[in-house]
C-alpha positions as CSV (number, residue, x, y, z in Angstrom):
1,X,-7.6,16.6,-1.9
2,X,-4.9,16.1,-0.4
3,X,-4.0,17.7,3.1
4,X,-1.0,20.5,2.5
5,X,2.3,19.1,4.1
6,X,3.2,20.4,7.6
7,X,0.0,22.3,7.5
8,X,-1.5,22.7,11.1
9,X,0.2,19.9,12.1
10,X,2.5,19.0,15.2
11,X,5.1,15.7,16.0
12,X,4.1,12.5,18.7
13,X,6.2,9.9,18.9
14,X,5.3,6.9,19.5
15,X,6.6,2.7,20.2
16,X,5.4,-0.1,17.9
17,X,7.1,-3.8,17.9
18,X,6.8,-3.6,14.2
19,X,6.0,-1.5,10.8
20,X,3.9,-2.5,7.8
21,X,3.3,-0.7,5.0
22,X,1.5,-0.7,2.0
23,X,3.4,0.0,-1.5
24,X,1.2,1.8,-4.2
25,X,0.1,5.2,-3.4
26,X,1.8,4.9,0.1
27,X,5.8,4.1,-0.9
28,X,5.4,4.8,-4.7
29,X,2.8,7.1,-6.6
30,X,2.4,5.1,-9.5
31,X,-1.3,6.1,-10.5
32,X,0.2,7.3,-14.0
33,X,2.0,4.3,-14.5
34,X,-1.0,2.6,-13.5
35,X,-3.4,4.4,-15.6
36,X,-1.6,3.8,-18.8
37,X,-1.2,-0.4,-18.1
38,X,-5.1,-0.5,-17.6
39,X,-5.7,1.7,-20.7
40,X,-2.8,-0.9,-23.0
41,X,-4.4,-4.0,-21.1
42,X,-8.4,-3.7,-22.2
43,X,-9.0,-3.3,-25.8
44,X,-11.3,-0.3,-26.9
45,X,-13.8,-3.1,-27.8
46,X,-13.2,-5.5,-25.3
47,X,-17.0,-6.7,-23.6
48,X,-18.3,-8.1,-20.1
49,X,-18.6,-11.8,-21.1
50,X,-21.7,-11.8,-19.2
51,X,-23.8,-8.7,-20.5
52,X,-21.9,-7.9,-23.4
53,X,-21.6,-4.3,-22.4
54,X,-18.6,-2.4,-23.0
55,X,-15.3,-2.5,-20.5
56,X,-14.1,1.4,-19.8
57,X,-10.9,1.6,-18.3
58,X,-11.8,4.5,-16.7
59,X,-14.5,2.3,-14.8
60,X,-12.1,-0.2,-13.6
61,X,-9.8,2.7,-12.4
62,X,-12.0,4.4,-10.2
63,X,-12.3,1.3,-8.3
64,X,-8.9,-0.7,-8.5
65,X,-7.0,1.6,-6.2
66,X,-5.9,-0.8,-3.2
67,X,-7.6,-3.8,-4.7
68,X,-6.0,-6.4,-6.1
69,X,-6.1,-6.6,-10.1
70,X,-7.6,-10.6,-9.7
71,X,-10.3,-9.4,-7.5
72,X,-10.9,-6.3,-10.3
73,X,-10.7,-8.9,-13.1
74,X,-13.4,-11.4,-11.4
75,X,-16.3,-8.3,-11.7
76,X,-15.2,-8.2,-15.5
77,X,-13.6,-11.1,-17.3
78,X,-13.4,-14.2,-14.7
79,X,-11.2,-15.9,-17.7
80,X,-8.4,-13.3,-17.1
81,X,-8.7,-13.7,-13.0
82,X,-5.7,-16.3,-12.6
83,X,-2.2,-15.6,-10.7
84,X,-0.4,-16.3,-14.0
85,X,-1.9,-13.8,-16.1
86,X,-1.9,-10.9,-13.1
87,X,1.8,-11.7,-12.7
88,X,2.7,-11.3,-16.3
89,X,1.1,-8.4,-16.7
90,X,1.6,-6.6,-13.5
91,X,5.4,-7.9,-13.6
92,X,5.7,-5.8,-16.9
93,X,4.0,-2.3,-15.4
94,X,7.4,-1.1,-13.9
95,X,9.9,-1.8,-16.8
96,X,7.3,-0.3,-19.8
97,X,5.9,2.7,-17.2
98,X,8.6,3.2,-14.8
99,X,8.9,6.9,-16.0
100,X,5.3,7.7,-14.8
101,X,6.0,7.1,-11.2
102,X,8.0,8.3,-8.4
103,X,8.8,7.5,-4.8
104,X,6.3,9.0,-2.2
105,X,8.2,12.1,-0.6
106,X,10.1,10.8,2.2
107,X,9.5,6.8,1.9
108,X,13.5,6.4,0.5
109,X,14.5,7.9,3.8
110,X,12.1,5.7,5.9
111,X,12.9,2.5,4.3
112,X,16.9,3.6,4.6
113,X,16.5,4.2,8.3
114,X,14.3,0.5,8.4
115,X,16.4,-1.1,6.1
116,X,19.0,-1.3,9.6
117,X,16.2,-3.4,11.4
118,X,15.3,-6.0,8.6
119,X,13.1,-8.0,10.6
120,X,10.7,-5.3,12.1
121,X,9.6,-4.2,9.7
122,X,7.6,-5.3,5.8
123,X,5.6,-4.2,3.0
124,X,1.9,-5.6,2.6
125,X,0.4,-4.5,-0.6
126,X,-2.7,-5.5,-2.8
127,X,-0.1,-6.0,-5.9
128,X,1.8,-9.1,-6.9
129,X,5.3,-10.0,-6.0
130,X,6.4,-9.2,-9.8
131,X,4.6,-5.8,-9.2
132,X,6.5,-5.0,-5.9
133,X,9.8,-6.8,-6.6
134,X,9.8,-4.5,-9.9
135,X,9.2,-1.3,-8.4
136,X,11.8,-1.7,-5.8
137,X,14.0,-2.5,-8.7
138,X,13.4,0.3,-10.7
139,X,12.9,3.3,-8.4
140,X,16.3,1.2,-6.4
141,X,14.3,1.4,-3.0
142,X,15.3,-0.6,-0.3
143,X,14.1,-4.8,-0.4
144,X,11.9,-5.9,3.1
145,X,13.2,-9.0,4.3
146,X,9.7,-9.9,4.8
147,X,6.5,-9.3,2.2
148,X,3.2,-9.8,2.1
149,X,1.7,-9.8,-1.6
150,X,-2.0,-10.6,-3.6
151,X,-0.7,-14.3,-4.0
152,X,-0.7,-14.9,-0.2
153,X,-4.1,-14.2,0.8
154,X,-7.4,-15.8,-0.1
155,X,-9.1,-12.1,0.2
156,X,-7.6,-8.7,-0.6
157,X,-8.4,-5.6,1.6
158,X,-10.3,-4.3,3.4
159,X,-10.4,-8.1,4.8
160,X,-7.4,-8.1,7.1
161,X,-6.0,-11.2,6.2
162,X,-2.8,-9.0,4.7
163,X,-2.0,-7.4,7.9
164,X,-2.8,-10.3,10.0
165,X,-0.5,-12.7,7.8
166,X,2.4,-9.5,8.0
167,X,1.9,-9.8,11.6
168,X,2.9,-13.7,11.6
169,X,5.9,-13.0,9.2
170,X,7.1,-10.4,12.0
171,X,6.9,-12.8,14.4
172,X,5.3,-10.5,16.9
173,X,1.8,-11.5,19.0
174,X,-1.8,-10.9,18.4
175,X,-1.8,-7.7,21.0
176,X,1.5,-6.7,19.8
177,X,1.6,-2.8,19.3
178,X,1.9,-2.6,15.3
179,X,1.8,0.4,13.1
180,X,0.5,0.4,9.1
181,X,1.7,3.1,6.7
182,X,-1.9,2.9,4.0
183,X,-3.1,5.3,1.7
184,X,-6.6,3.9,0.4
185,X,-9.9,3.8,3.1
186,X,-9.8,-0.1,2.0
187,X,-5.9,-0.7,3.1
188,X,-6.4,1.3,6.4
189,X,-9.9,-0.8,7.0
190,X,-7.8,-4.0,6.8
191,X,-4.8,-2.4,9.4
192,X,-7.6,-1.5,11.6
193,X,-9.4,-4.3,11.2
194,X,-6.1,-6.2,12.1
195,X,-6.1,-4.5,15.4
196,X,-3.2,-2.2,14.4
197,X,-3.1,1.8,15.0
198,X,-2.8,3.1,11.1
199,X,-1.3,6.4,9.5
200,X,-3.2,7.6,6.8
201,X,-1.5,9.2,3.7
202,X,-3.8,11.9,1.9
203,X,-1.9,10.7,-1.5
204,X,-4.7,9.6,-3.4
205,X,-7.7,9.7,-1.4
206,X,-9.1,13.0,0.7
207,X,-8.4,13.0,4.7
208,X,-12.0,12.8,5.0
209,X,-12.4,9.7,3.5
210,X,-9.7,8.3,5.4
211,X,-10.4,9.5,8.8
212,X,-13.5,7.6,8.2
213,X,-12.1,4.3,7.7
214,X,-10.7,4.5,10.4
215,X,-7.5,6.1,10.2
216,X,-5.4,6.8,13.8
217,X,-3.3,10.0,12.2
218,X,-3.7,11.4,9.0
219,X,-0.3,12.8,7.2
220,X,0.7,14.5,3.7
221,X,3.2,11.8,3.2
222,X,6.0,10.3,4.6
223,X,8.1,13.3,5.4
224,X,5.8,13.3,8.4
225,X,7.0,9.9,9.4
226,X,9.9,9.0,10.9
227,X,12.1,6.4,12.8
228,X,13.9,7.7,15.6
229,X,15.3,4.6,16.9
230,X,15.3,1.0,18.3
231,X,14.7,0.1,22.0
232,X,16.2,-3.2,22.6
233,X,15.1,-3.2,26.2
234,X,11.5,-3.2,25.1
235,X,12.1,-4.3,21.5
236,X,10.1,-1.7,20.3
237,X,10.8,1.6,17.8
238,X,10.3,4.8,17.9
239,X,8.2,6.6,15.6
240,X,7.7,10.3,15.0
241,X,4.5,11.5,13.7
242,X,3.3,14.9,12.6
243,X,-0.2,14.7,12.2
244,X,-2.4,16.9,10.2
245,X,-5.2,19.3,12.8
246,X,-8.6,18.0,12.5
């Protein structure tokens, strides 16, 4: 359940040399969107080719959130785990389901105030760049100069290949102070695994289970983040948090 926003909560602000945020759950809440395309994508008799047993969506839901659909599609039909089949049919999600989602609370704002400081900053996520590029599109949220998407990276999260390879794109050094934005206990596994402090978002998973992986704060949403400003002494931002009490 998610934390209630503000609640017991107080602001620290704090320097990174760069942002990277996740997009589902964390920039978009697109888990009705999402629910619908798995529920059109398997037929109601469509079988695991290796046991013959039934495929429920419901299944696959409860364990696709910050996986990527290829790595979902290897446990259940390896014939449909290829790039150009995930692309179609996560490239089609926000044009047929756009209605069913909306922007996080606060992430227009926070990409508006990033959107001045194009190369600090990018969005890693577990989805494809049809997914992403679509959902920007549709909900007309500002573009990162620099992505990270499923394509690029041999394993999805929680290996952090992601957030090492949105490190790279940044440009910035292995110690360099870094700051994720991830909503699932997998994404923030990866950040911290990638040697970056992580905000967790209690938008689809509980605080508990997030504090757990590993999260450094744990917010509501992105109301309680914000950008206060570029230091181009120490090329680093600013970055007001209000975390949630323990």
């Amino acid at each position: 359940m998610a934390a209630a926003h503000g609640d017991a909560a107080h602001w620290e602000v704090h320097s990174f040399a760069g942002l990277l945020s996740d997009m589902d759950g964390t920039l978009v809440d697109s888990t009705a969107a999402i629910v619908k395309h798995w529920h059109k994508c398997v037929p109601r008799d469509a079988v695991i080719p290796s046991d013959r047993s039934l495929i429920d969506p419901e299944v696959i839901l409860e364990t696709s959130h910050g996986r990527r659909s290829i790595d979902t599609l290897q446990l259940y039909d390896r014939s449909l785990a290829n790039w150009e089949y995930v692309s179609t049919i996560e490239g089609r999600i926000p044009y047929e389901f756009g209605q069913d989602a909306e922007v996080v609370p606060g992430a227009r704002e926070l990409l508006g105030a990033l959107e001045g400081h194009p190369e600090k900053w990018a969005i890693v996520t577990s989805g494809t760049r049809p997914l992403l590029t679509g959902w920007l599109d549709v909900l007309k949220l500002a573009h990162p100069r620099h992505l990270v998407v499923a394509e690029d990276v041999e394993r999805g999260k929680p290996d952090p290949a992601c957030y090492n390879l949105g490190r790279e794109r940044l440009g910035l050094a292995s110690d360099a102070p870094v700051l994720v934005l991830e909503d699932s206990p997998a994404g923030v596994r990866s950040g911290k695994a990638a040697g970056c402090q992580v905000v967790g978002l209690a938008t689809t998973h509980g605080a508990q289970q997030l504090r757990e992986a590993g999260a450094d704060w744990l917010v509501s949403d992105l109301r309680d983040v914000t950008f206060r400003g570029w230091k181009q002494v120490t090329g680093t931002m600013d970055v007001a948090i209000r975390a949630a009490g323990p």
